[in-house]
C-alpha positions as CSV (number, residue, x, y, z in Angstrom):
1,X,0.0,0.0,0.0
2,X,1.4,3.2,-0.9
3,X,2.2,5.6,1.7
4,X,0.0,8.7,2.2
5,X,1.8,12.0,1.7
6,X,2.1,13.8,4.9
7,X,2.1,17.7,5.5
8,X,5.8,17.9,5.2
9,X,6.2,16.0,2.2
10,X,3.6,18.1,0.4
11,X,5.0,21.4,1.5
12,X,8.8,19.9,0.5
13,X,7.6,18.9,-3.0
14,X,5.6,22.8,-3.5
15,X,8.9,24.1,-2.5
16,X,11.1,22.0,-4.9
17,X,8.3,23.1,-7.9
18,X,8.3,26.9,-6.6
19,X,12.1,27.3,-6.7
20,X,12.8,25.2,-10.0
21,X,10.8,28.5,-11.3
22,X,12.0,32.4,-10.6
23,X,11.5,35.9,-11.7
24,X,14.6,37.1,-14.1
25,X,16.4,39.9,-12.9
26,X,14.1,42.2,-15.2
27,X,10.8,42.8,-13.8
28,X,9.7,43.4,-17.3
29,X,10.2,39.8,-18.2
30,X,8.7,38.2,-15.0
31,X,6.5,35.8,-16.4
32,X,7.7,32.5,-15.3
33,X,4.7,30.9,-12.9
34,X,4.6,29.3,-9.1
35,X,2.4,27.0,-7.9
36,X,-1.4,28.2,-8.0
37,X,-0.9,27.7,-4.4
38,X,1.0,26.9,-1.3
39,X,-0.8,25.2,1.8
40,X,1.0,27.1,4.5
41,X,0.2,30.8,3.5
42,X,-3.2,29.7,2.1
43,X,-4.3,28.3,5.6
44,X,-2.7,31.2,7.3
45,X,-4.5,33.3,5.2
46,X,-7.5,31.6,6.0
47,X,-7.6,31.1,10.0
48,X,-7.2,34.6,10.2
49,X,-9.7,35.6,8.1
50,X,-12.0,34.0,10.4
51,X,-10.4,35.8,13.5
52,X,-10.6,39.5,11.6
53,X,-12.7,39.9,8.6
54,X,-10.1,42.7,7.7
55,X,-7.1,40.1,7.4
56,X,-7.9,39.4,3.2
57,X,-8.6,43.2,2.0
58,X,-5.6,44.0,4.2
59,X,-3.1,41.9,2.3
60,X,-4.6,42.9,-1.0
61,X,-4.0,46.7,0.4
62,X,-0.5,45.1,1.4
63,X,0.8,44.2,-1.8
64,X,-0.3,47.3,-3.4
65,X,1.4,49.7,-0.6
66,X,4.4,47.5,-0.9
67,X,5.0,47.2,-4.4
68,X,4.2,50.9,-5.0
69,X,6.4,52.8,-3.1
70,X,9.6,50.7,-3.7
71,X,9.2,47.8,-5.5
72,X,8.0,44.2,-4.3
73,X,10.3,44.0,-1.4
74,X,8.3,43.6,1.5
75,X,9.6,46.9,3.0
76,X,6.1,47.8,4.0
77,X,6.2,45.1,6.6
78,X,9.0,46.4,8.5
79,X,8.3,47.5,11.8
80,X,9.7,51.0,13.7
81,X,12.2,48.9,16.2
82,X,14.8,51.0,18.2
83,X,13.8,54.5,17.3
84,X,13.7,53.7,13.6
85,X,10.2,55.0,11.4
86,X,9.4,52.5,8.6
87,X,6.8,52.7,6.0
88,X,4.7,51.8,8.8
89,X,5.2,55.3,10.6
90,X,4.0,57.0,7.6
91,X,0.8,58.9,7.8
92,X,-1.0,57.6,4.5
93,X,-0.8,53.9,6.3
94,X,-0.4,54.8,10.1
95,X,-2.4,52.1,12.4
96,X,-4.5,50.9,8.7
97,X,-1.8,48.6,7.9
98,X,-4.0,44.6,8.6
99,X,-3.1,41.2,7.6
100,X,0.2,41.5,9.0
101,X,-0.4,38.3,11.6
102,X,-1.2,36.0,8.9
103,X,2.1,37.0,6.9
104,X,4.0,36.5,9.9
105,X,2.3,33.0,11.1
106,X,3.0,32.1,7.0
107,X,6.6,33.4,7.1
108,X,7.1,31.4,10.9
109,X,5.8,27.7,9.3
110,X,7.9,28.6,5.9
111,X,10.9,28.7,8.3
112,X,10.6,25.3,9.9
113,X,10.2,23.8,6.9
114,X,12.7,25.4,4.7
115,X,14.8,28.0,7.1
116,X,16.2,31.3,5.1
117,X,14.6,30.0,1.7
118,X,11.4,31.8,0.7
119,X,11.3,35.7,1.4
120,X,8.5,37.7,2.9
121,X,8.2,39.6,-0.6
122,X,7.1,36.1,-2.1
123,X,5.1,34.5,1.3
124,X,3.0,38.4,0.6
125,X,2.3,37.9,-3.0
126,X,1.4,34.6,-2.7
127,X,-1.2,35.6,-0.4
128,X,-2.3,38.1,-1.8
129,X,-2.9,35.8,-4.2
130,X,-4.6,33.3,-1.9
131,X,-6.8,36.4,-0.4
132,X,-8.7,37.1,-4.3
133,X,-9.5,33.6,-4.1
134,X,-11.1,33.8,-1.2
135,X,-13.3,36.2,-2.4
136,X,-14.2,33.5,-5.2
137,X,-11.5,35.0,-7.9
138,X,-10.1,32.4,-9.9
139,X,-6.9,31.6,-8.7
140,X,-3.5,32.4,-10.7
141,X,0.1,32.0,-10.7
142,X,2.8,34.4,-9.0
143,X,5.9,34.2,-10.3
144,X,8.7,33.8,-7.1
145,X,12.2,34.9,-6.3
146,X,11.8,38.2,-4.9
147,X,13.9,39.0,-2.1
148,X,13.5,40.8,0.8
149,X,14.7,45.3,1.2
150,X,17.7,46.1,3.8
151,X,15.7,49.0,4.6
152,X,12.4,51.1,5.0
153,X,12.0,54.4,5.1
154,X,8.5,56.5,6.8
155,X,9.5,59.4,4.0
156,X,9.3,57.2,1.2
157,X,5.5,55.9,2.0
158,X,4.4,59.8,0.8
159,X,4.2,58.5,-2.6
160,X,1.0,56.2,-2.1
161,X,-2.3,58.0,-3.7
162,X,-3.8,59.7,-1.2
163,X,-7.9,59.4,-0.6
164,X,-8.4,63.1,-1.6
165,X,-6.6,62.7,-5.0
166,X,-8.7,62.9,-8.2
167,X,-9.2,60.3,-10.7
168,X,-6.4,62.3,-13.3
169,X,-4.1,62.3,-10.6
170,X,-4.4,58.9,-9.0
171,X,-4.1,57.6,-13.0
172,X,-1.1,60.0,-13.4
173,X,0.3,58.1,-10.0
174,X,-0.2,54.6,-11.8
175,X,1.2,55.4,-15.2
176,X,4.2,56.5,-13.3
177,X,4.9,52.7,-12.3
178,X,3.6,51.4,-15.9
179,X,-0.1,50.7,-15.2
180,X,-2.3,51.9,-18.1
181,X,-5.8,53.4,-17.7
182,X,-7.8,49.7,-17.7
183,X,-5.2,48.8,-14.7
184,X,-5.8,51.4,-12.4
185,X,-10.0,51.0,-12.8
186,X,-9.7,47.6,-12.4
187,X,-7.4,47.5,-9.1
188,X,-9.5,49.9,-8.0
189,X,-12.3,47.1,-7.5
190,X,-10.3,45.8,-4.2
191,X,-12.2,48.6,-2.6
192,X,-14.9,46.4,-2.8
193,X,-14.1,44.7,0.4
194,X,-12.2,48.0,1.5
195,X,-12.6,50.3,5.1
196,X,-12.5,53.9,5.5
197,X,-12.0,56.1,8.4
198,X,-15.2,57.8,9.3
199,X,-14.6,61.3,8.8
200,X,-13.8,60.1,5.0
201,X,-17.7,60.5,3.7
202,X,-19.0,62.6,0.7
203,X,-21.3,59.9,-0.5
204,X,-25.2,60.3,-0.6
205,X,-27.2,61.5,2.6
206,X,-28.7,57.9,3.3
207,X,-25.6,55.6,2.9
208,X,-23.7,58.1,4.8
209,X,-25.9,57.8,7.8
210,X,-25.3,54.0,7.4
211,X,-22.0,54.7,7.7
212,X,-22.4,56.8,10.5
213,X,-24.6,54.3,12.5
214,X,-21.7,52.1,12.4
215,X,-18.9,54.6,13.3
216,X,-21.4,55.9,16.1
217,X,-20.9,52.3,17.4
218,X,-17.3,52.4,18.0
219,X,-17.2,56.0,19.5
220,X,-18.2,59.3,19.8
221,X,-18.6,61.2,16.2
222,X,-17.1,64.2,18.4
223,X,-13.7,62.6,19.2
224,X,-12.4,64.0,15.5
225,X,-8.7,62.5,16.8
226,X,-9.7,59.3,16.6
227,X,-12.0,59.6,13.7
228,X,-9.2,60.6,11.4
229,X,-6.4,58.1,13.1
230,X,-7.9,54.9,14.2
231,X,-11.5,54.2,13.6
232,X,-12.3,52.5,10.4
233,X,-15.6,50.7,8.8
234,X,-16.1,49.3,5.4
235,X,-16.2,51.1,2.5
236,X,-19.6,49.6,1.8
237,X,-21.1,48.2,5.3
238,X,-24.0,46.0,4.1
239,X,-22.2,43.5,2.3
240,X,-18.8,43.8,2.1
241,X,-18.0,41.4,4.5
242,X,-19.9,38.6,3.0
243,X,-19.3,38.9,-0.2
244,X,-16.8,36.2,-0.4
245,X,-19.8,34.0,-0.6
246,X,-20.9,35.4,-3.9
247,X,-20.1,34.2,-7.7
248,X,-16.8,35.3,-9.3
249,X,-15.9,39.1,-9.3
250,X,-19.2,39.9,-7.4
251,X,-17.3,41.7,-4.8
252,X,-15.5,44.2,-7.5
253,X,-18.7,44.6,-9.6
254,X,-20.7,45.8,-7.0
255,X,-17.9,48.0,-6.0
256,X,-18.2,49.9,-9.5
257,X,-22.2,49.7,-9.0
258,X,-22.0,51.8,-6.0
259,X,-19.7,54.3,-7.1
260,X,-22.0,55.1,-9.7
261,X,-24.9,55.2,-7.8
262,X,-22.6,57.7,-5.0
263,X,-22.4,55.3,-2.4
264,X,-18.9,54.5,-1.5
265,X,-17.7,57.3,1.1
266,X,-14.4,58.0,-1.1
267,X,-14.1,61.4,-3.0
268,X,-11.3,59.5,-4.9
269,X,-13.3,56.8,-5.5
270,X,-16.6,58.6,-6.7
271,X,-14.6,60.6,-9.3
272,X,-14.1,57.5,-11.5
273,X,-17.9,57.3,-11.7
274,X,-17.6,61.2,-13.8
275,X,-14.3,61.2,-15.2
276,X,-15.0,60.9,-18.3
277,X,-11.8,59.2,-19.4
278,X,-13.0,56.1,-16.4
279,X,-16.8,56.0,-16.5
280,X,-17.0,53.5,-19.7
281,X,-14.4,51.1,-17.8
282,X,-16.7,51.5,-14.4
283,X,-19.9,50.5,-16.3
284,X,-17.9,47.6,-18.0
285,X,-16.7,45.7,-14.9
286,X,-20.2,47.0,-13.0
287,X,-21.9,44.8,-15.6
288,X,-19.7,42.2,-16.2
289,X,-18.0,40.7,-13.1
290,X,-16.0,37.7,-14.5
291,X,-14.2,40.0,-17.3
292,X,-13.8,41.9,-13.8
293,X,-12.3,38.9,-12.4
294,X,-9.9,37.9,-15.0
295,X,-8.9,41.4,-15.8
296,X,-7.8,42.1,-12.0
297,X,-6.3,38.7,-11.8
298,X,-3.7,40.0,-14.7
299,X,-3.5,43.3,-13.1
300,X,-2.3,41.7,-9.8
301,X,0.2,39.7,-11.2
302,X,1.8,42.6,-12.8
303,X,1.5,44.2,-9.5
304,X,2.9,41.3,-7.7
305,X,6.2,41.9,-10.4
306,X,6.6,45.9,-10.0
307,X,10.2,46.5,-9.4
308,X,11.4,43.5,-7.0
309,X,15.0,42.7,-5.8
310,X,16.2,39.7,-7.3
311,X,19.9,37.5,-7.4
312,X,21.8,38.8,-4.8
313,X,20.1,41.7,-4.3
314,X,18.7,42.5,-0.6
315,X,18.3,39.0,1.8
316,X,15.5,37.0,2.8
317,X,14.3,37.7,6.2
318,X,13.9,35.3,9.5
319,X,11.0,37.3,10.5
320,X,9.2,39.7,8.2
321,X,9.1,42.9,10.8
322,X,12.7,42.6,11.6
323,X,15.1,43.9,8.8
324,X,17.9,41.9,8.4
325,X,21.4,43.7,8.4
């Protein structure tokens, strides 16, 4: 009788596949795939998705903060240790950075298995990858390799869009790393499963007492501090959460729904709705959530690619907070 595979054995063989298969030293030519999955960060990504409902839009938010300000390099997940400000210190991600627990639990099982061997850049885009399929995206391949930044810096996190941009600018922000129009409207669909802080609220009278109702629930609407620091709700409260449990691309088509119809609490995010160089791609994916769904798929693995540290470039990290020296 032939012996059934145990954990180890699986995780060993994905690891064998997932090295055998890297990202060249040019970005631009990263297009070699992984496995369509690896067991340890997809069930860290899930237990703690069922701790904090937060834990798979915050990866997804993640890799985009990550790979936009330097490159793929997992500098966002550096922590301010000894007097030192990361990323993390930054105001455009201050206390809003989630998921972090489930990359670290990922990172801690990688290590046992296979110490020094797979960096946080590739255990964070792998589940990112795992999070869109746990929103009932297909799944797709990352390609691996990436390695791991010697430093992060609070100043250089003042590149991220900020929530007051308008749609030219945030488009303008994008091109700058190589995304074209299509791109940007369809990453913007990971807002579909998104937060806000409270203050952040233009949209229509009635949603915007929804929102209120559950911001009034946390604290008082008077205590502005903490409004505009720490308290956060989703970006569209009646659903969000559960819309992992809908058909493929639901959660970004009803996203692109709502911003037409004014209720998503975003100024940034409404614009697309008007501009009318974005409006056609909105009513596109509002109406069509699979071409959604394959469309952000693409766009994610280009993300997942944007400017990463390859050969001997940077290390791979013990622990994704700590920077290694």
């Amino acid at each position: 009788m032939a012996m059934a595979p145990t954990r180890k054995m699986i995780i060993a063989a994905v690891h064998l596949f997932l090295w055998a298969v890297v990202i060249p030293s040019s970005a631009a030519q990263a297009s070699a795939p992984a496995p369509a999955a690896t067991p340890t960060n997809f069930s860290s990504v899930l237990k703690y998705s069922k701790i904090d409902d937060g834990t798979i839009p915050g990866i997804i938010r993640l890799i985009f903060h990550d790979c936009f300000i330097t490159g793929c390099d997992a500098s966002v997940l550096a922590k301010n240790i000894n007097g030192m400000e990361t990323e993390m210190a930054n105001l455009n991600q201050l206390n809003t950075l989630r998921g972090l627990d489930a990359i670290e639990a990922a990172k801690a099982e990688l290590e046992k298995e296979c110490p020094e061997t797979v960096s946080c850049a590739d255990v964070l885009a792998f589940a990112a990858r795992d999070s869109t399929v746990l929103l009932r995206n297909p799944s797709y391949v990352v390609p691996a390799g990436r390695r791991d930044s010697l430093t992060s810096k609070m100043e250089d996190a003042t590149a991220l869009p900020g929530a007051n941009m308008t749609a030219t600018d945030q488009v303008q922000a994008m091109a700058d790393r190589g995304f074209d129009l299509s791109e940007v409207v369809v990453l913007l669909g990971s807002h579909g499963v998104s937060r806000a802080h409270c203050f952040n609220s233009i949209a229509d009278p009635k949603f915007r007492n929804v929102l209120y109702k559950h911001c009034r629930g946390i604290v008082s609407l008077n205590d502005t501090e903490r409004l505009m620091l720490e308290i956060v709700v989703p970006l569209d409260p009646t659903n969000a959460a559960t819309r992992k449990k809908h058909a493929v691309g639901a959660w970004g088509a009803q996203y692109y729904k709502n911003i037409m119809n004014g209720k998503e609490p975003l100024a940034s995010d409404l614009a697309f709705a008007v501009n009318g160089a974005t409006r056609e791609l909105v009513y596109r994916y509002a109406v069509n959530p699979k071409k959604w769904a394959k469309h952000f798929n693409a766009a994610m693995i280009k993300l997942s690619t944007l400017n990463p540290l390859t050969g001997n470039q940077g290390n791979i990290r013990k622990v994704c907070g700590v920077l290694n020296y």
